[in-house]
KENUKOL-422869 format. One record per residue (C-alpha): residue number from 1; residue in one letter; x, y, z. Coordinates in Angstrom, 1 decimal, padded with zeros to 4 digits. Layout:
N
+-----+---+--------+--------+--------+
:   k : r :      X :      Y :      Z :
+-----+---+--------+--------+--------+
: NUM : A :      X :      Y :      Z :
...
+-----+---+--------+--------+--------+
//
This chain:
112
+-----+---+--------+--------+--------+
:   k : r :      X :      Y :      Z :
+-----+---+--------+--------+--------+
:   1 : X :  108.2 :  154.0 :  240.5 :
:   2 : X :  111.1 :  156.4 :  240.0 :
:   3 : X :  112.9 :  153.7 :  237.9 :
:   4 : X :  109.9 :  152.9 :  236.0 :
:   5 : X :  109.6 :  156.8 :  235.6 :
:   6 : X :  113.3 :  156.7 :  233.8 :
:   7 : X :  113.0 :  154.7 :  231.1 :
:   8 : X :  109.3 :  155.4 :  230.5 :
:   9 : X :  110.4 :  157.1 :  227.0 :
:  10 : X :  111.3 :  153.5 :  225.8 :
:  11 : X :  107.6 :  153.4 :  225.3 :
:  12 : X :  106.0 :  156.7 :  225.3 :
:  13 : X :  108.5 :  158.5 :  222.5 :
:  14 : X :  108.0 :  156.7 :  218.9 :
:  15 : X :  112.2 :  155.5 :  219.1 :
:  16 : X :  111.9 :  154.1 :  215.4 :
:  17 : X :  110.9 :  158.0 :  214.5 :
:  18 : X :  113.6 :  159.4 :  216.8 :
:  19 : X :  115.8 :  157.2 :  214.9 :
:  20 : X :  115.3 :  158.0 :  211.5 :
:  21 : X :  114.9 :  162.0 :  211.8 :
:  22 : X :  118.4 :  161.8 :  213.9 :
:  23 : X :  119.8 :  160.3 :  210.4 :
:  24 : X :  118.0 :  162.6 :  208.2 :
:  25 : X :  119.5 :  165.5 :  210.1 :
:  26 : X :  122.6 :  163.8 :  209.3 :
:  27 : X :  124.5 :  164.2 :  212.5 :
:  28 : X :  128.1 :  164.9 :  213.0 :
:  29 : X :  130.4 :  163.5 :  215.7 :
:  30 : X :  129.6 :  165.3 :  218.4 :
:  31 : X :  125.4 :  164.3 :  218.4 :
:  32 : X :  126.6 :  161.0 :  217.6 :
:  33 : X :  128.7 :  161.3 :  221.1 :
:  34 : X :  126.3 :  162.9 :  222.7 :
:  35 : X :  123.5 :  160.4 :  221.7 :
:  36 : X :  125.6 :  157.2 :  222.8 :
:  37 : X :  126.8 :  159.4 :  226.1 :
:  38 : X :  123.2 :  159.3 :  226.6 :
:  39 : X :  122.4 :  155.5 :  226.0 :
:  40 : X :  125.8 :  154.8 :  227.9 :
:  41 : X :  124.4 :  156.6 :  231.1 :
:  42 : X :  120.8 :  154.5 :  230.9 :
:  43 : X :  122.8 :  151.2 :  230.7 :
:  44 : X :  124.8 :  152.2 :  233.7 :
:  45 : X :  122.4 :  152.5 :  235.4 :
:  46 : X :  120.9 :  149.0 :  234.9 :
:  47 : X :  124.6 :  147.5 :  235.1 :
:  48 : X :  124.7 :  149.2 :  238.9 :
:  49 : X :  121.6 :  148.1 :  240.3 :
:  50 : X :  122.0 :  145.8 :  243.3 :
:  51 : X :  120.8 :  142.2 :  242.6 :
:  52 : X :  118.7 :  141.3 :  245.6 :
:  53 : X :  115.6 :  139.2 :  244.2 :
:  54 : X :  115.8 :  136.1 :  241.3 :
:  55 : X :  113.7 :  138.3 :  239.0 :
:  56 : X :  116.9 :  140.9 :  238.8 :
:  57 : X :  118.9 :  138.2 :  238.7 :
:  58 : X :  117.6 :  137.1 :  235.7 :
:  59 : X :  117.2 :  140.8 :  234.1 :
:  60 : X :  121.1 :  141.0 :  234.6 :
:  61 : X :  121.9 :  137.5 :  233.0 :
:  62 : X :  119.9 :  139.1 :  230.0 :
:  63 : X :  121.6 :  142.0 :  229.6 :
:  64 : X :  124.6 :  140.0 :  229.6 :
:  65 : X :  123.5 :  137.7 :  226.8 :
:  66 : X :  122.1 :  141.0 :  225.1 :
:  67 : X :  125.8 :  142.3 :  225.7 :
:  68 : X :  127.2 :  139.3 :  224.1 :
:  69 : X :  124.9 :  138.9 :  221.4 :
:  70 : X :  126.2 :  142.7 :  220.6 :
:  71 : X :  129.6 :  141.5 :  220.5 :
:  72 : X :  128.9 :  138.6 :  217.9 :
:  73 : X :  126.9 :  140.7 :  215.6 :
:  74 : X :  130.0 :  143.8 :  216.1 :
:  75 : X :  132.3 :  140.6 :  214.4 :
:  76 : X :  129.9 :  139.9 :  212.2 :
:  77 : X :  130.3 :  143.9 :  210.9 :
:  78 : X :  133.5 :  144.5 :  211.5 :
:  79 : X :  135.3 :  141.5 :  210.1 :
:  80 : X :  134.5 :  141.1 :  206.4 :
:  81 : X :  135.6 :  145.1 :  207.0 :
:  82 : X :  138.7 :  144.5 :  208.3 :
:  83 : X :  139.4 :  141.6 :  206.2 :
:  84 : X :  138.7 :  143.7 :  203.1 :
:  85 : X :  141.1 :  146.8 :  204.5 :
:  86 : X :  144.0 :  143.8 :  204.8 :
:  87 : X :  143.5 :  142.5 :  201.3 :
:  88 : X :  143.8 :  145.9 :  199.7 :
:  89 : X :  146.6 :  146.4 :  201.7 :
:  90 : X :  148.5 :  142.9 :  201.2 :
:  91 : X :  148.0 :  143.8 :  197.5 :
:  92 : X :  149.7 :  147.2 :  198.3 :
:  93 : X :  147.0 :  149.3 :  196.8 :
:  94 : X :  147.5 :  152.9 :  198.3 :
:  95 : X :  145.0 :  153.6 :  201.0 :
:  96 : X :  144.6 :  156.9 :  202.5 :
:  97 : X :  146.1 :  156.8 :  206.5 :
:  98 : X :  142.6 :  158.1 :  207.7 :
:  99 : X :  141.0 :  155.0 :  206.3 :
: 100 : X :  143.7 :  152.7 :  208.1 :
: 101 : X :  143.3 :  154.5 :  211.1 :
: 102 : X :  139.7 :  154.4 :  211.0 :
: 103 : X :  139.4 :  150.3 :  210.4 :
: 104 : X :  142.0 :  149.4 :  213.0 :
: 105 : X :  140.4 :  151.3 :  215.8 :
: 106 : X :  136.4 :  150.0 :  214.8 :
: 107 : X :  136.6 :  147.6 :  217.7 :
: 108 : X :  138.3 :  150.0 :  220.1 :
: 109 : X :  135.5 :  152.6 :  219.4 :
: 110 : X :  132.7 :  149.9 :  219.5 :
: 111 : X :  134.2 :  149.1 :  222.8 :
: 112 : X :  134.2 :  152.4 :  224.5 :
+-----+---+--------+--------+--------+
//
């Protein structure tokens, strides 16, 4: 029950809604942290849970393949990106060092 208790909001709270006022406020880094802090601690808490029957079993192997299937789409983003950034600079067109910085750490921020 307590579990079911914790992740109750997935339903009750309108999370398309949530969504779109959290971009309409346009938020700066720190909600943004604080919103995946949040999202970060409800995943740990399904990545800790003791596998004990096949039914959890199977609810971990799906979060894998969910986990995966956020990798592939991440390359999907991030590489017409970073292939763009590596054309503009092979053809030495000047580039601010924020931007550089900012596309060669995508995948390092994704990861964290």
């Amino acid at each position: 029950m307590i579990h079911i208790r914790f992740f109750e909001f997935l339903w009750k709270e309108d999370l398309n809604g949530l969504f779109n006022d959290f971009i309409k406020n346009e938020p700066d880094e720190l909600m943004i942290k604080r919103e995946v802090d949040c999202l970060a601690k409800i995943e740990k808490q399904r990545l800790m849970v003791n596998v004990q029957t096949l039914e959890q079993l199977n609810d971990a192997l799906r979060l894998l393949e969910e986990l995966s299937d956020m990798e592939n789409k991440v390359d999907k983003i991030y590489l017409p990106i970073e292939n763009i950034y590596a054309d503009l600079q092979r053809y030495e067109l000047i580039l601010t060092r924020q931007e550089i910085e900012q596309v060669s750490s995508l995948r390092d921020n994704w990861s964290q």
